[in-house]
C-alpha positions in Angstrom: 25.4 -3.8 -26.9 26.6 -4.7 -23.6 24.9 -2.6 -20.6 24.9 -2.8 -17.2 21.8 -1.5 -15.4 23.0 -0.1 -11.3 19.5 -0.8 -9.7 17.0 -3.2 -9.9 13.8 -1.4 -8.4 11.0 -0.7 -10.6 12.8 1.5 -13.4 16.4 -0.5 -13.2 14.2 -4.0 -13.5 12.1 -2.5 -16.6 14.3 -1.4 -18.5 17.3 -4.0 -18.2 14.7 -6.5 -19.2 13.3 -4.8 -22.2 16.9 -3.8 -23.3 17.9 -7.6 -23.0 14.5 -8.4 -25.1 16.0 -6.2 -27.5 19.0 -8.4 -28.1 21.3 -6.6 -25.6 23.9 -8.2 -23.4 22.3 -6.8 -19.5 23.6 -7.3 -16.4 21.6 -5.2 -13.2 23.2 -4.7 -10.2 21.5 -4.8 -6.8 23.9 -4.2 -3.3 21.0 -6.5 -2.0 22.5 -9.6 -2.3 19.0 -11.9 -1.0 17.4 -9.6 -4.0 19.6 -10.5 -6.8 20.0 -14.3 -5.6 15.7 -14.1 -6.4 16.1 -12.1 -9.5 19.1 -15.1 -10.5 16.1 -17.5 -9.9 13.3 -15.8 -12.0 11.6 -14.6 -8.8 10.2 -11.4 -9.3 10.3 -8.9 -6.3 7.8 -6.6 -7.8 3.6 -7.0 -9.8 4.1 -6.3 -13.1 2.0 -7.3 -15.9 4.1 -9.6 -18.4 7.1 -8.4 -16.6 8.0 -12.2 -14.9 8.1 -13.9 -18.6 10.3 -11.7 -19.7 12.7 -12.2 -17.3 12.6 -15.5 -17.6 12.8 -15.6 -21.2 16.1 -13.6 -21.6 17.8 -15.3 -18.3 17.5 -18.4 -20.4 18.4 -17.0 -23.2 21.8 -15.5 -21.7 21.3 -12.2 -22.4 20.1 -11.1 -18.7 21.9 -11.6 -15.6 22.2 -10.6 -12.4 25.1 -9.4 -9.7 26.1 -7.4 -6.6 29.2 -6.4 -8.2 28.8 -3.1 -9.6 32.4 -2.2 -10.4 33.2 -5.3 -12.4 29.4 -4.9 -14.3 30.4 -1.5 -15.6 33.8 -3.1 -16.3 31.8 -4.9 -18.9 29.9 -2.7 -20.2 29.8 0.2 -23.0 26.7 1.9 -21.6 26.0 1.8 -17.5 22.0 2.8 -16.7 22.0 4.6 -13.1 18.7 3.0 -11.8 19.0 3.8 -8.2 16.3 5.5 -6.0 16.3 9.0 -5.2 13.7 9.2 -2.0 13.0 12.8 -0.8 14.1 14.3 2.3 12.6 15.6 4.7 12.5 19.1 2.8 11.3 17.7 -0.3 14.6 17.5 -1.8 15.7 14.6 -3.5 18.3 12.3 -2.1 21.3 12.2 -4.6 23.3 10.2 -1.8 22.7 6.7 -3.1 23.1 7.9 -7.0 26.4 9.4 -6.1 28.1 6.5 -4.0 26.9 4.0 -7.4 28.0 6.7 -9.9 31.6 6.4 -8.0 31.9 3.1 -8.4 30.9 2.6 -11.8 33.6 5.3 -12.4 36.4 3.5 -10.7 35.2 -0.1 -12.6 34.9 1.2 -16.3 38.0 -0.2 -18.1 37.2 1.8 -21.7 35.1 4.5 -23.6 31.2 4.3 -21.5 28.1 6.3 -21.5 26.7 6.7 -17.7 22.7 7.3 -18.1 21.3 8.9 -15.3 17.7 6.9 -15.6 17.0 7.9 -12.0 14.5 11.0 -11.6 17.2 13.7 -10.3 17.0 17.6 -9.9 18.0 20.2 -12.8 22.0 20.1 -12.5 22.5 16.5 -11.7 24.2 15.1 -14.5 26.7 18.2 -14.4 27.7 17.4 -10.9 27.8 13.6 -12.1 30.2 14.4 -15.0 32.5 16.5 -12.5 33.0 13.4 -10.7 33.4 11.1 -13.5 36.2 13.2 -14.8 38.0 13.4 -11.3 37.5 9.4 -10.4 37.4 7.8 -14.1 40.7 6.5 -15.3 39.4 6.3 -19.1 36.7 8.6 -21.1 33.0 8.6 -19.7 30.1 10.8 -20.9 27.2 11.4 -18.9 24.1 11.5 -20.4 20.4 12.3 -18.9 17.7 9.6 -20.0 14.1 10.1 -17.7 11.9 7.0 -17.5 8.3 7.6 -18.3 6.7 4.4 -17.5 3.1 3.8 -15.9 3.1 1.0 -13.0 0.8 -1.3 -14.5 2.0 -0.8 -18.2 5.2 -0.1 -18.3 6.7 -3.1 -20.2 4.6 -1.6 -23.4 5.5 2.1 -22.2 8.9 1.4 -22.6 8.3 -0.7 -25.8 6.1 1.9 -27.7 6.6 5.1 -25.9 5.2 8.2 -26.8 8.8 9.6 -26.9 12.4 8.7 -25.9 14.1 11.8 -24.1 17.8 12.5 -24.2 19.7 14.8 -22.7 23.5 14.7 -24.1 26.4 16.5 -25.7 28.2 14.8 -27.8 27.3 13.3 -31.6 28.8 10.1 -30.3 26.2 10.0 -27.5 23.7 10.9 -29.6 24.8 7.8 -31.9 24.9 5.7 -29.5 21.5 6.2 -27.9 19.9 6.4 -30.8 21.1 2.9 -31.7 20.2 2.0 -28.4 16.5 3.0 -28.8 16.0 2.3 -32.3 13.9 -1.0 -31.7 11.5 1.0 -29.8 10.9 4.2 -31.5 9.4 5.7 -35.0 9.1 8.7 -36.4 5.8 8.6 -34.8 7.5 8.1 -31.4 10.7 9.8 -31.8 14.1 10.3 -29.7 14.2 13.7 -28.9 17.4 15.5 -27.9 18.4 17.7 -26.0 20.5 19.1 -23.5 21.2 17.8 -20.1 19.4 20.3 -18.2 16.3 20.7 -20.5 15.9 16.5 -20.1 15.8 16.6 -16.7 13.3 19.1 -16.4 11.2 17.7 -19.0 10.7 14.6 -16.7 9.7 16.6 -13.9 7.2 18.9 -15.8 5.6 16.4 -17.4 4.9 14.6 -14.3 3.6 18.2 -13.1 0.9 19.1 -15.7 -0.3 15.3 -15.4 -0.9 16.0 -11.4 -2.4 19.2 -11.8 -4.7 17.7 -14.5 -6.0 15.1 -11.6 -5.9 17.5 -8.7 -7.9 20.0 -11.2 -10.5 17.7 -11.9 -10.6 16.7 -8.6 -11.4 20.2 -7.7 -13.7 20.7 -10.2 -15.5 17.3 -8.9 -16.0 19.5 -5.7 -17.6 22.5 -7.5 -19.9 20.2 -9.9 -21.0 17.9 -6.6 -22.2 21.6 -5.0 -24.0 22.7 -7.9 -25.8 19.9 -8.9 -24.0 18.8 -12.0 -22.2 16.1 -13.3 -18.7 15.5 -13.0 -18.5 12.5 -15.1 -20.2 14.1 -18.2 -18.1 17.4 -17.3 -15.5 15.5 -17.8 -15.9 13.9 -21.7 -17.4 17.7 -22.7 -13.9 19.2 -22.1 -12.1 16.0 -22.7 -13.2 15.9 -26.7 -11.9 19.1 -26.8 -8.0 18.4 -28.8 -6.4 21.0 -26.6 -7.6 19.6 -23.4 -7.7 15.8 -24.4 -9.1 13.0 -21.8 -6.3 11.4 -20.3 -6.2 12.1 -16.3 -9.4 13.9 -15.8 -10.8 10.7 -14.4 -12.3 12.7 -10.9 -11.3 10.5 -7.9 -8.7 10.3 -4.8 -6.2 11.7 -6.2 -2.9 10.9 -7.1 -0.6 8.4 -5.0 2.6 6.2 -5.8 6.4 6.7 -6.1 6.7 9.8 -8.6 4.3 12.3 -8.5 4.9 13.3 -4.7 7.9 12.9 -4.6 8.5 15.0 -8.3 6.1 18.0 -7.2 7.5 18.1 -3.7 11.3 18.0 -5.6 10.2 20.5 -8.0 8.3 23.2 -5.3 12.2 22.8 -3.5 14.3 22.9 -6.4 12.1 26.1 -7.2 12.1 27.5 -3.8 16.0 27.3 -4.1 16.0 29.2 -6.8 13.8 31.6 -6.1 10.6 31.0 -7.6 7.6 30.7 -6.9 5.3 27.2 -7.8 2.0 28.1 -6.5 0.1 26.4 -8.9 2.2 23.2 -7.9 2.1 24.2 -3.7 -2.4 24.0 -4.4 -2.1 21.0 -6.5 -0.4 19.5 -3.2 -2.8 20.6 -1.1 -5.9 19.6 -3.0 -4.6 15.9 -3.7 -3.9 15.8 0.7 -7.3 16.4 0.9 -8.8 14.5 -1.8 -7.3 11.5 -0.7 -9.5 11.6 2.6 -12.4 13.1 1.1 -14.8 10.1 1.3 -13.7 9.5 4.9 -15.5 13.0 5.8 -18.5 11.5 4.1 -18.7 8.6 5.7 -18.3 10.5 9.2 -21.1 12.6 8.2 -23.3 9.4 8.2 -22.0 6.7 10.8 -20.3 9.7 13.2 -20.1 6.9 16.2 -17.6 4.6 14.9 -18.2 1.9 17.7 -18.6 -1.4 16.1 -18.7 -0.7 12.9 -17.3 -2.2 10.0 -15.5 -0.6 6.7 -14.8 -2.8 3.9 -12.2 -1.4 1.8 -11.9 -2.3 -1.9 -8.5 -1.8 -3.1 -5.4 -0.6 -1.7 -2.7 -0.2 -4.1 -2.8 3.4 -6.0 -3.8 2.1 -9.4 -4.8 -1.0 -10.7 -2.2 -3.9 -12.4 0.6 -2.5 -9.4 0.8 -4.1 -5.7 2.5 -0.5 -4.9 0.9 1.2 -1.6 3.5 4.0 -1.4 1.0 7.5 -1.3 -1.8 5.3 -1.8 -5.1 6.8 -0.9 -6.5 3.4 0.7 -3.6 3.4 3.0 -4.2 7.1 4.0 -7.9 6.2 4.4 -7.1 2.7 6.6 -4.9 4.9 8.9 -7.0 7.0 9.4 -10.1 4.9 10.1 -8.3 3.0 12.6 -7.5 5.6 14.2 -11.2 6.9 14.3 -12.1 3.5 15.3 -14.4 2.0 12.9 -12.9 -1.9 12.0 -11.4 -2.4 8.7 -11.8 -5.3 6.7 -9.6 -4.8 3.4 -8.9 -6.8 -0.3 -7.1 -6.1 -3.1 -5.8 -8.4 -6.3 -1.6 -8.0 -5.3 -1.4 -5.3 -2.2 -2.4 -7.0 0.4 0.8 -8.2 1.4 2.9 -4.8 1.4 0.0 -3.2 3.4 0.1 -6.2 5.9 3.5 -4.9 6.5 2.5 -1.7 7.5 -0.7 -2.9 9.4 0.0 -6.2 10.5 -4.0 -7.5 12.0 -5.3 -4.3 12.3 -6.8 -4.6 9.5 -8.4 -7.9 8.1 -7.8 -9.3 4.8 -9.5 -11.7 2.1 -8.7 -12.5 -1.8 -12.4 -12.6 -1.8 -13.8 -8.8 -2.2 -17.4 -10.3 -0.9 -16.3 -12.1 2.4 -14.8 -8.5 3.1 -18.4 -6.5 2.5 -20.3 -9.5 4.8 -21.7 -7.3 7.6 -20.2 -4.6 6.6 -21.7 -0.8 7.4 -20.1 1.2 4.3 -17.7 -0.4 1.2 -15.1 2.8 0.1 -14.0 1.6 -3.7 -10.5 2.7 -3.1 -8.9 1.5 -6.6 -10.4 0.5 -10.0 -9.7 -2.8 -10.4 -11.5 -4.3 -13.2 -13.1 -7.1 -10.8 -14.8 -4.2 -8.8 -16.0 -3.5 -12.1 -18.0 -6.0 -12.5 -19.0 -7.1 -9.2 -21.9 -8.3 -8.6 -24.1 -5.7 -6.7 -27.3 -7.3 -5.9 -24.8 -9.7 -3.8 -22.9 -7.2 -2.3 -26.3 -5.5 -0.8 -27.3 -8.4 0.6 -24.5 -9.6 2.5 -23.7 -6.2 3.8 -25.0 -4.8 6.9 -25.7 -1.3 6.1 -26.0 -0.7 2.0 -23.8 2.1 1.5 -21.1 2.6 -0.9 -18.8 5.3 -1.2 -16.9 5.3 -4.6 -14.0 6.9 -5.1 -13.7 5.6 -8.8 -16.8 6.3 -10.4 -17.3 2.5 -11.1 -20.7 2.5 -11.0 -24.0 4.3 -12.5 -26.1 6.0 -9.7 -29.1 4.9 -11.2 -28.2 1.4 -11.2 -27.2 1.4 -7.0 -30.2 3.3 -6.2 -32.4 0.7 -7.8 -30.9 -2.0 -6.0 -31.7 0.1 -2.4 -28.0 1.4 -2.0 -26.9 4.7 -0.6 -24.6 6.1 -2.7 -21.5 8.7 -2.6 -19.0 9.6 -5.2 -16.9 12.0 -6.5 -18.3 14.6 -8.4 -21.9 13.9 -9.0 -25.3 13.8 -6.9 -25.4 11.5 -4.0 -28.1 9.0 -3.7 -29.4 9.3 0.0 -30.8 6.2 1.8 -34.8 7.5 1.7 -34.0 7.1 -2.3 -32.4 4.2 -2.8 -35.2 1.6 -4.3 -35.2 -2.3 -3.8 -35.9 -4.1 -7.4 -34.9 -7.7 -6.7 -32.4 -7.7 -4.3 -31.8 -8.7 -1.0 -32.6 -7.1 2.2 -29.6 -5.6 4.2 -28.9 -7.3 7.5 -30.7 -4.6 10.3 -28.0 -2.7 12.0 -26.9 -4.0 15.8 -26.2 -1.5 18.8 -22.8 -1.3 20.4 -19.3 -3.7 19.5 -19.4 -6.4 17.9 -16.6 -8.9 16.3 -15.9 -9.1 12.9 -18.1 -11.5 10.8 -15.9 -14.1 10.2 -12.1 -15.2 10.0 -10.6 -13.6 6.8 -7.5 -14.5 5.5 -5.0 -13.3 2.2 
């Protein structure tokens, strides 16, 4: 089939690539024209696990390609993906501006029969108001149909080639044939195309990204409860998890949720609700406990180093999940703005973030590849994101290089029993501190002793 994918952010990227590994003829459009002369080059503007060689298997194959010229790539095509971003407003809203002004071109370009697939995360009622312009700009027949992406940073490439479902939103039997051929490599009857109409698709995108924050900001809440009672989040956590109604995914207690979709969906859906009078106050708490959440360990560490002079915060992590270099509603970058702002110093690594969060930055904070030059002399280490090398760090080396031993884990990484025998202080989320007079020292290091007043950073770190 030949498709042309209007976008080449995260989603648009994806899925053009997997469509051309599928044997499709793809073509993404970008208006950025220093974007698509990288994209032309294999260059890869995004991290995405396994997502480079696949680019650069089907650009040499012939079946990907790249262009700023979004009237002749729908030209081309039978089926046009609408990729483009949909940012929220300042109320919330989503931004249809950009969808729009593509979905008008690609409406003056088509030159026969095409499918426009609104791929883009839009309000209930979109792809109505899409197919009213269609019909007044389109000089031959175009359907719109609604087609939400689903994909995990960090795993979309096999999200999108075994999902869990593919959902369409449609009206026609010829768009149903058509996406269904589409999507046939990827689906079972295991993982199924389910269809539907326009309006029920585009809500299902949104309330499934709903019920999956809510899970984290419940858990999250319940952390709290368990941490003031004495028991045990993490154990709370499998004893409701192994229950098939409930089931385990997302109840992993933490910061909370960051990234590109699930603020921007809740704060869409709370709008799109208000508009229509209703009500979403589970959604308006869910909001207000991941805000706090995200800051929660930077109250705890206030509680023990309240004079912020001269001391140092190494930060582990800074994207919002592992395998992604994405910053955007991160909890790290919440936490760096506001410890700067308290005036502790900041001393920061992650595997592929470092570089977006310098943007934001700039040497404010200080960077390393090396998550132990960033703990030397440090006063407190905040585990901001789960990376699997954070994992398996080497504690007994982290206590001894740091300054004060004090760890404040916002993923759970670690047992409490383990820290505690190797003399740290120990906070996370949802379970029983250990405090400094019970932190034990088997075969580890001294901490360096704690110096009065300023001091510069330890040494020169660099990404």
């Amino acid at each position: 089939m030949k498709i042309a994918i209007i976008g080449t952010g995260y989603v648009g990227l994806v899925t053009g690539t997997c469509l051309a590994e599928s044997g499709n003829q793809v073509v993404c459009v970008d208006i950025d024209a220093a974007k698509i002369a990288r994209l032309t080059r294999g260059e890869i503007p995004i991290y995405e696990p396994g997502l480079a060689e696949l680019v650069e298997r089907n650009l040499r194959a012939g079946r990907l390609s790249f262009t700023t010229d979004t009237g002749a790539a729908a030209g081309a095509s039978e089926v046009v993906f609408l990729a483009v971003g949909t940012p929220p407003g300042e109320d919330g809203a989503a931004d249809l501006r950009y969808l729009f002004a593509a979905a008008e071109t690609v409406a003056r370009g088509i030159t026969g029969t095409t499918l426009l697939v609104t791929k883009s995360t839009v309000p209930v009622g979109t792809a109505r108001r899409l197919l009213s312009l269609v019909h007044q700009r389109a000089e031959h027949p175009c359907e719109v149909v609604s087609n939400p992406e689903f994909l995990k940073e960090g795993a979309a490439i096999e999200d999108f080639m075994k999902p869990d479902r593919v959902v369409v939103g449609c009206q026609s039997e010829r768009a149903r044939a058509v996406m269904g051929a589409l999507y046939r490599p990827f689906t079972s009857p295991d993982r199924p195309v389910v269809f539907m109409d326009l309006e029920s698709a585009e809500m299902t995108k949104y309330v499934a990204n709903a019920f999956l924050a809510t899970k984290i900001s419940f858990i999250n809440e319940m952390a709290r409860l368990c941490q003031a009672t004495g028991a045990d989040i993490e154990v709370v956590r499998r004893g409701i998890g192994l229950d098939r109604r409930i089931g385990p995914a997302f109840l992993n207690a933490g910061l909370g949720y960051g990234g590109s979709c699930f603020p921007k969906d809740i704060r869409a859906l709370v709008n799109l609700a208000s508009h229509r009078g209703v009500d979403l106050s589970i959604l308006r708490a869910v909001e207000r406990v991941n805000e706090a959440q995200k800051l929660s360990l930077v109250d705890v560490l206030r509680r023990i180093l309240p004079d912020a002079r001269g001391r140092r915060v190494a930060l582990w992590g800074l994207a919002f999940k592992p395998e992604t270099d994405d910053i955007r509603e991160a909890p790290a970058i919440h936490m760096a703005t506001d410890l700067l702002s308290l005036g502790y110093q900041v001393q920061a690594t992650d595997p592929a973030a470092m570089a977006n969060t310098r943007a934001i930055f700039g040497d404010r904070i200080a960077y390393s590849d090396d998550p132990y030059a960033v703990v030397e002399g440090a006063d407190a280490l905040i585990i901001a994101t789960e990376w699997s090398p954070y994992r398996a760090a080497d504690l007994a080396r982290v206590r001894g290089l740091m300054r004060r031993p004090l760890i404040l884990d916002g993923r759970n990484l670690y047992d409490p029993e383990t820290v505690r025998e190797l003399g740290f202080e120990y906070h996370s989320i949802g379970r029983r501190p250990v405090l400094r007079d019970e932190a034990r020292v088997i075969g580890a290091t001294q901490a360096q002793p704690e110096p009065a007043g300023a001091s510069p950073l330890p040494l020169s770190l660099s990404a």
